[in-house]
N, C-alpha and C positions, 0 to 999 in steps of 0.2 A: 274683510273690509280693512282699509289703509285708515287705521285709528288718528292718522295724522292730517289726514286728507280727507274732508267728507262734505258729499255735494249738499246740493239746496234741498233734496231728498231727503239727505239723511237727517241734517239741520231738523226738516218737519215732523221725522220720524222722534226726533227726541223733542218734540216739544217749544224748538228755541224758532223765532223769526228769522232769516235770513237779510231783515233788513238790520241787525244789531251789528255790532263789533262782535269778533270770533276770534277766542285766545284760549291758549292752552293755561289750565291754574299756573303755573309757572309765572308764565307770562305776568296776572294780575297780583301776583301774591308775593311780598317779600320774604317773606318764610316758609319752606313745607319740608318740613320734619317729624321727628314722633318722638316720643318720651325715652325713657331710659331701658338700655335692652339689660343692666346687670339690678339685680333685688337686691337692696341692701338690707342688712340684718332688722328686723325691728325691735323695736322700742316701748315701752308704757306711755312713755310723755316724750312729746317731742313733737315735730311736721309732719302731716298727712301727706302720702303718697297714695294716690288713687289707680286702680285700673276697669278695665271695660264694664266690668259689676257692679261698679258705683254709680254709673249714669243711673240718672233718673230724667225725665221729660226736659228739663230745663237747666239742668247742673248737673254734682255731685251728693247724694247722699253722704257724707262722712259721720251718721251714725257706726256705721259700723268699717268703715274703712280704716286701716293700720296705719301708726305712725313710726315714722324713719329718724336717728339719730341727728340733730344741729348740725351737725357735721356734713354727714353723708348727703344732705338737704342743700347743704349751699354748695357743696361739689355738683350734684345734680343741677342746680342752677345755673352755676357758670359754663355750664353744658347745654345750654336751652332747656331743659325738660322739665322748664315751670311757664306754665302759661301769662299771658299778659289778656288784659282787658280787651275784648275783642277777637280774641284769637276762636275762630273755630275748630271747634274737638270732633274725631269725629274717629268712633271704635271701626279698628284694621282689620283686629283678629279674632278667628273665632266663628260660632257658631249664628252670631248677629252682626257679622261683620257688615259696615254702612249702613245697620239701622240706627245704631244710637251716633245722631247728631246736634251737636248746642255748637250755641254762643254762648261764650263763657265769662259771664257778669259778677261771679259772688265773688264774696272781702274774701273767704279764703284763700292762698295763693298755695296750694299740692303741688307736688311731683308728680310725674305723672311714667306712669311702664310704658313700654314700648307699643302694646295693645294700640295705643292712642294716639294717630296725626293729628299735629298742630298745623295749621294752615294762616298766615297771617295778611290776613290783606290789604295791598297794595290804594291806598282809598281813594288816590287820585283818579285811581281808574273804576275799581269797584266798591261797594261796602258792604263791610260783613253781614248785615240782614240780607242784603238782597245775593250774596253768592252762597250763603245759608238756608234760601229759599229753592236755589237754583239749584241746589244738591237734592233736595228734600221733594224735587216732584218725582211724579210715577214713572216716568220716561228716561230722565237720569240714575235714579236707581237700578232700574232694569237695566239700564247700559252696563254697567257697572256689574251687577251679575253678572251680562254675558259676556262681558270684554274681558273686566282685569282682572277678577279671583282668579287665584289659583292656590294649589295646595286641596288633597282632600280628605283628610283626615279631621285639619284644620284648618278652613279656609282663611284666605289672606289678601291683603291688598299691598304691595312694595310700593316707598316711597317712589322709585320713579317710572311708578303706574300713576301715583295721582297727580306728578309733575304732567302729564302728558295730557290728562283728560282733558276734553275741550268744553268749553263753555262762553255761554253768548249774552251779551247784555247791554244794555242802552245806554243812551247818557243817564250823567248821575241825578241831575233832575227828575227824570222818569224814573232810574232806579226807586229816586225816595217816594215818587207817589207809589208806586206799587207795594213799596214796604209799608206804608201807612196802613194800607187797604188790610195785609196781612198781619199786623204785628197790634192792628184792636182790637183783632179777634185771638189772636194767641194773649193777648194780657188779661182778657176777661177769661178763659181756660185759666191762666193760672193764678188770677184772681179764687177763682170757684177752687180750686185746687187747695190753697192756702187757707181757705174759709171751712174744707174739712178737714183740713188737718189741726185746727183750731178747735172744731165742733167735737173732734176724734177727740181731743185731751179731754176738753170737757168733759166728753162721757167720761173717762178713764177716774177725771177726779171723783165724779161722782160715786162711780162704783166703788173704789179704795173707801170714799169715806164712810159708807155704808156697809161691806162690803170685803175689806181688805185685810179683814184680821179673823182666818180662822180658825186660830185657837183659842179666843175670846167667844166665837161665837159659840150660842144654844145648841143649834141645832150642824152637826159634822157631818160631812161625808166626803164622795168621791167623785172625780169627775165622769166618770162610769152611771156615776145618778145621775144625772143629766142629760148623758148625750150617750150617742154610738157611731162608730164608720158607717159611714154611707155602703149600702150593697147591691146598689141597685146601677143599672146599665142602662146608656143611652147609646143611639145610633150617633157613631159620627157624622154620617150624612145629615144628622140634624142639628150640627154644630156649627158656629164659623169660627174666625180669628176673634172676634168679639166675646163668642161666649163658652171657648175653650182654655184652662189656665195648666199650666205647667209651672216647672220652677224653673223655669227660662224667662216666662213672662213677666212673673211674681217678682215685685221691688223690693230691695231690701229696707230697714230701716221702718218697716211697718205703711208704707209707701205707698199699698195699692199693686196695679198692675196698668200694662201695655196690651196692648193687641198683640194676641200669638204672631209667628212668623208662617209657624204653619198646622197645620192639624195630623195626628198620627193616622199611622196607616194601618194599624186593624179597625176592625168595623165596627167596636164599640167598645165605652171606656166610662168613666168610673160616672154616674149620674150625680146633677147637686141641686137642693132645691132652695127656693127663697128661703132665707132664714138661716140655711147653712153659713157654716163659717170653713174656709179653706187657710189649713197651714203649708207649706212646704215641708216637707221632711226630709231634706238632703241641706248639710250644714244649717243646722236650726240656729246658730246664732245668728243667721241675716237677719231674721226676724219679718219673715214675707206672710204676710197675712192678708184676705179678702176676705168679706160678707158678700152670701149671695143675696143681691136684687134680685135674679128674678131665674128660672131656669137655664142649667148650665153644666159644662162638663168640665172632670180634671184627671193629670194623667194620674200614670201609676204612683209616680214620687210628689204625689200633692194629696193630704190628708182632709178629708172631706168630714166634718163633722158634723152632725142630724142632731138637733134638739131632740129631748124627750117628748116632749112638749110643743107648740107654736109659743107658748106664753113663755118660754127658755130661751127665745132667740136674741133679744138683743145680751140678756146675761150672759149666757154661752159664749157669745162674742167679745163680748166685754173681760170675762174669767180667760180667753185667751190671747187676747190684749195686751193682758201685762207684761212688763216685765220680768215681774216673778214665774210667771209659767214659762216663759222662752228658757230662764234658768234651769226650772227644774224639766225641764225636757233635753236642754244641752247637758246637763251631768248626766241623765240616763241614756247620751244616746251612745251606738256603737260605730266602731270604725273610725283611725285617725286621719286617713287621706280627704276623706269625702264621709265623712259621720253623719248615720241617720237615726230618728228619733226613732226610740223601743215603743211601737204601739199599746203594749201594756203596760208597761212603764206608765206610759203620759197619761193612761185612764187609770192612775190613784194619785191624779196631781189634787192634795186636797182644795178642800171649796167648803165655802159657806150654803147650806140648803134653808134658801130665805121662805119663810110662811108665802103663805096665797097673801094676806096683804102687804107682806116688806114687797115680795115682787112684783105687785097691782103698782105701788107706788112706784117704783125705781122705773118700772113700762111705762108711767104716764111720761114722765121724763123723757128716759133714752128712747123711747118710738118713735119722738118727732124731732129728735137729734137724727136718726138713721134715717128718717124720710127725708130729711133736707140733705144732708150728704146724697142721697140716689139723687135727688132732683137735680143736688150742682151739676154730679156725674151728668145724668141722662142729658143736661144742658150741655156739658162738655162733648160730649159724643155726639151732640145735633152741629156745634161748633167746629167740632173738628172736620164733621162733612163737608161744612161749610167750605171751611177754608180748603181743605181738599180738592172737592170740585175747583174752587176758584184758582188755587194756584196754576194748574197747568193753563190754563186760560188767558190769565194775565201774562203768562212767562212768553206767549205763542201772539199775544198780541192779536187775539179774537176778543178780549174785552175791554173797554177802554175804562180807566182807572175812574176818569171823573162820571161816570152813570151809574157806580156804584155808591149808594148810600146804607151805611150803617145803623 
């Protein structure tokens, strides 16, 4: 197919109306570039330079993201490869290349690697929510699979691959209703979002104050007394993108996670039950951690941990939580390219072993902290279908903006 050229067919086939304007990103965009292709040295103190591993749903994590010399920071600048308000990010390279897409809103102003096109748009014509949406349905994604990767080792997208893609859109009047429809449902997501990450510290304080010192505490031991690896196997056919984790999906920064990209191809993989706690074990300082809600799988390089107990689960969770534990797992792990955590090692990470009543009490607490987090989630995840279904709908002009009420 003539990527340049594509009839009222193809238009339907990706989703867009044939009765819109039809422009290549070029066309709407004043700027499509990408970050900076040279690393400069880093730094302790100094400017965040970001790449593809930092997205998170809505930005950058810069918990653990590195920081670049003054210097080397405003060289990088006066090169474009610092975003501006409004500019769409959207990851090139790589193994999730064009899943991680934002708009880019936070006060911090990174650098940015070359991993990352900026796309700046043109607003007369379009606005960045609504050609942010335009990227993010099912149908342009799949284009984009079949069209412009290339590279297979590492896949990739060239700048002037995304100069060419075509996209379709309305007047800016209608752009903004359809943004509206979209963009109340993505704030209440990261409303809900914010609200556990809130409820997250919470627990954290609580446990440190209880909790956090054990070499003062009675009763010592290991984290071995507690919990074990999970050894148990599930069918992958009993899996999906929702309730398989990898350390591809796993967010750094203590984050949570994404929906897999895909599920592995042998036939069964590591089983995880409610209560479980999931670490990453490949670069343990990203610090990617989940609690399982409810049955699930994870691969080989995601560390499944099994309370002793059911009445261990929120603690377990909590004792790997901190700080302090991501520490003493990154000193024991092995390998400098890609360093993984020493599974024995991390089972003599010490811990406080609280009485039947310290842990009675600490449970009345963190239970209904971790049931409201699942609830924001399982609310997130009923939202995100939402808006899912609805975006290709609206984009295709099969629903009309004003018959939907919120």
């Amino acid at each position: 197919m003539n990527l340049r050229r594509r009839s009222k067919n193809d238009w339907g086939r990706l989703g867009m109306t044939s009765e819109w304007n039809h422009s290549t990103i070029n066309d709407v965009c004043v700027l499509v570039t990408d970050g900076s292709h040279s690393s400069p040295k880093s730094v302790n103190d100094g400017k965040y330079m970001v790449s593809v591993k930092d997205f998170t749903d809505y930005g950058f994590d810069f918990a653990s993201c590195r920081m670049i010399s003054n210097d080397d920071y405003e060289t990088l600048k006066r090169n474009g490869c610092v975003p501006q308000m409004d500019d769409i990010l959207i990851g090139k390279d790589g193994a999730r290349f064009f899943e991680d897409i934002i708009i880019y809103r936070q006060k911090e102003k990174p650098a940015l690697l070359s991993s990352i096109a900026i796309l700046r748009c043109d607003k007369s014509k379009i606005l960045p929510d609504f050609l942010y949406y335009v990227l993010r349905t099912p149908s342009f994604r799949q284009d984009v699979k079949d069209n412009y990767g290339s590279g297979s080792a590492i896949p990739r997208i060239i700048l002037k691959d995304f100069k060419r893609m075509m996209v379709s859109y309305p007047s800016l009047e209608k752009q903004q209703s359809i943004i509206s429809v979209l963009t109340a449902i993505d704030s209440k997501i990261q409303a809900n979002t914010e609200i556990n990450d809130n409820l997250a510290d919470l627990l954290q304080t609580i446990y440190q104050e209880r909790f956090g010192n054990d070499i003062l505490a009675v009763n010592q031991g290991v984290l071995s007394d507690i919990c074990s690896y999970s050894r148990d196997k599930v069918a992958v056919s009993e899996l999906n993108v929702r309730t398989y984790f990898s350390t591809e999906n796993m967010l750094s920064g203590k984050a949570g996670s994404t929906e897999a990209t895909s599920l592995p191809t042998t036939s069964q993989t590591t089983a995880c039950h409610k209560g479980d706690t999931l670490i990453s074990n490949i670069r343990p300082y990203f610090k990617k951690i989940v609690y399982c809600e409810d049955k699930c799988g994870c691969s080989t390089d995601v560390l499944c941990f099994t309370p002793s107990q059911p009445c261990y689960s929120a603690y377990l969770f909590s004792t790997l939580y901190a700080d302090k534990f991501f520490a003493f797992m990154v000193a024991g792990s092995k390998g400098t390219k890609m360093p993984r955590g020493d599974k024995q090692q991390i089972m003599t990470y010490p811990v406080v072993l609280p009485s039947e009543e310290e842990l009675a009490g600490f449970n009345t607490i963190a239970s209904p902290l971790l049931e409201q987090i699942y609830s924001n989630r399982a609310e997130n995840k009923r939202l995100s279908i939402l808006r899912d279904t609805l975006l290709p709908k609206l984009m295709s002009g099969e629903i009309n903006v004003s018959a939907i009420q919120l």
